[in-house]
Structures are given as C-alpha cells and as structure tokens.
C-alpha positions as CSV (number, residue, x, y, z in Angstrom):
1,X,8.8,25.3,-57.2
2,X,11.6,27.2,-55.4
3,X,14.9,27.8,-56.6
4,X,17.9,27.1,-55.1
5,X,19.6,29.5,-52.1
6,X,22.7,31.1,-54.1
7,X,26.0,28.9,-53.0
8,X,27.5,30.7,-49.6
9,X,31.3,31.4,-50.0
10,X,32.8,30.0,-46.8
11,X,35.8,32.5,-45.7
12,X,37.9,32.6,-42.7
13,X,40.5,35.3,-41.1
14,X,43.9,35.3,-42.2
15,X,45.0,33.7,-38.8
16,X,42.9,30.6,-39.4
17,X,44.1,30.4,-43.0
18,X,47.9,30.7,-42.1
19,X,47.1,28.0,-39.2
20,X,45.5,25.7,-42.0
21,X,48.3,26.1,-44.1
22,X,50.9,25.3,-41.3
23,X,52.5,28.7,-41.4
24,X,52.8,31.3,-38.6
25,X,50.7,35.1,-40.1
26,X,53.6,36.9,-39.0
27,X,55.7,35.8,-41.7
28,X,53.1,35.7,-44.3
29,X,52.5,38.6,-46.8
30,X,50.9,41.9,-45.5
31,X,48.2,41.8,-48.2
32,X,47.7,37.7,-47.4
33,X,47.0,39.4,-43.6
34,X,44.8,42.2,-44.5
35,X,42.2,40.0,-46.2
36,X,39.9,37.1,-45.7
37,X,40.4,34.3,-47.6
38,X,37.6,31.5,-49.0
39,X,37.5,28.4,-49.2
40,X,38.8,28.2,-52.8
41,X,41.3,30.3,-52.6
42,X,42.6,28.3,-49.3
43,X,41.9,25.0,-51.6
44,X,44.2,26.9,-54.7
45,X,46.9,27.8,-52.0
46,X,47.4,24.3,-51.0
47,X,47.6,22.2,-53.9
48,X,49.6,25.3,-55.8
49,X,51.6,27.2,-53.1
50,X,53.0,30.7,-54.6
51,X,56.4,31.1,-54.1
52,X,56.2,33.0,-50.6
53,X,54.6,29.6,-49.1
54,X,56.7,26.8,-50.3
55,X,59.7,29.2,-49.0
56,X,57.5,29.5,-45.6
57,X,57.2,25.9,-45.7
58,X,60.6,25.2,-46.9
59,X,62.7,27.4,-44.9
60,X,60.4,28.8,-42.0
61,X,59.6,30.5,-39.7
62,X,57.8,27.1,-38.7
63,X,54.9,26.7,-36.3
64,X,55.6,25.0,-32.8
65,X,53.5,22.1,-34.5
66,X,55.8,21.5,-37.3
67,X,59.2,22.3,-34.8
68,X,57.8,19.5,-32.5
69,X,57.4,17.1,-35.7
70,X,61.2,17.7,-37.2
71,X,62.7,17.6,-34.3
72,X,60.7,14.1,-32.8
73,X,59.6,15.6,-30.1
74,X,56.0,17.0,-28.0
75,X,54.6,20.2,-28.4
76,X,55.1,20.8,-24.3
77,X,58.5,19.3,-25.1
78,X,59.4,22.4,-27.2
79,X,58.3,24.5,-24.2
80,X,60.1,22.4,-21.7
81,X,62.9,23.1,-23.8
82,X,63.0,26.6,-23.8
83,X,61.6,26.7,-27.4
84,X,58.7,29.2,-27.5
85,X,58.2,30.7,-30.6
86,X,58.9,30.3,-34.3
87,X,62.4,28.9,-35.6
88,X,63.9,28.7,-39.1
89,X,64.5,25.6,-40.5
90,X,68.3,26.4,-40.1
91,X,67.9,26.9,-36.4
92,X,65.6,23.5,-36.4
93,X,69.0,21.9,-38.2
94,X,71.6,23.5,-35.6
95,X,69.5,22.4,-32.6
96,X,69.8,19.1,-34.4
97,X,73.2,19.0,-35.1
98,X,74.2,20.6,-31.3
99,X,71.3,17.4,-30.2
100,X,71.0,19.1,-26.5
101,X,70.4,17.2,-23.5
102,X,66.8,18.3,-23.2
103,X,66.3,17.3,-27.0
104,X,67.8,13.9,-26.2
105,X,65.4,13.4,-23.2
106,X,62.0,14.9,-24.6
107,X,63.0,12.7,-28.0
108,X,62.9,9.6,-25.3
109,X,59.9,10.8,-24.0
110,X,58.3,11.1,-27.0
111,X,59.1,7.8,-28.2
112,X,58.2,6.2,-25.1
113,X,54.8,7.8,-25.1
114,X,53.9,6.8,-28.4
115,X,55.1,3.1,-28.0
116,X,52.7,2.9,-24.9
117,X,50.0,4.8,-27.2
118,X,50.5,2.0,-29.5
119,X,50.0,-0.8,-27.4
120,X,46.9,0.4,-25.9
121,X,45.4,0.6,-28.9
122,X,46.1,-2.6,-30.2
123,X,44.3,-4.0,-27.0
C-alpha cells in the first residue's frame, strides 16, 4: 500500500496576492512584498484583515477595479477619463462631489451598457 504524497502548499507572488486582495503592492507593507504568500495565509488575510488592509481597503490607494466600481463607471471609462492610476478614497469622494462631465457621461454609458446586458440575457 502507498502512502499519501505530503499536502503541496500552494503560494503565489506578492503581486497576485495584493491583486486577490483588491489592493495595489505599492501601498502594501515592504515585508508583505518581499515574500510569497500561501494559500492560508491569503485565506487568514481575507477573513481577518490586519490593520494595514482594512486601512488599504478603507481609505486606498484603490485599484482601477475598485475606482471603476465606486464611482459607477467602466474600467476604460476611468482611462477615458484621464484616471490612470491609483486614487484615495478622498480623491474617489471629490471626483464625486465635483461629478465632471466625463463622470456624468461614462456613468450613462455604463448604465446603458449594463441595461442592454440585461436584456440579452433574459432572452
């Protein structure tokens, strides 16, 4: 009878780690970008965030995903709109409160393009 292979630990790069966890590296902690991270510990860092995540998550930088998502609008709506990089979720709330003409038009968009999602999938 043969025994078991030993359990593989499953790690990843920082970079893919900080994607899965919605955060950019460049604003995580040096020793979080230095090493690889597992499986577990990714698992442990989502359902009990240290401190420096939930601050990531609650006050940014945020990832172009998560700008696109606050503010209502695409991913190449950010770009259309100048927005290329990281922004703070204070800068996310002045772009809100200053609501642009681009913002106003890519939110349209946006809306319009999921609406017509919608009802070709309910064909």
């Amino acid at each position: 009878m043969t025994s078991p292979k030993p359990k593989t630990i499953q790690t990843m790069k920082p970079a893919t780690a900080a994607k899965k966890l919605g955060v950019p590296l460049s604003a995580t902690p040096a020793e979080f970008q230095a090493s690889v991270v597992s499986r577990d510990e990714l698992n442990e860092l989502q359902s009990t965030p240290p401190t420096w995540l939930a601050d990531l998550r609650r006050n940014g930088p945020h990832t172009k995903q998560v700008i696109a998502a606050k503010l209502r609008v695409s991913i190449a709506g950010l770009i259309r709109g100048g927005i290329t990089g990281p922004l703070t979720t204070a800068e996310i709330d002045a772009l809100k409160a200053e609501n642009p003409e681009w913002l106003e038009r890519e939110r349209s968009l946006y809306a319009e393009a999921r609406k017509e999602a919608l009802r070709l999938k309910q064909r």
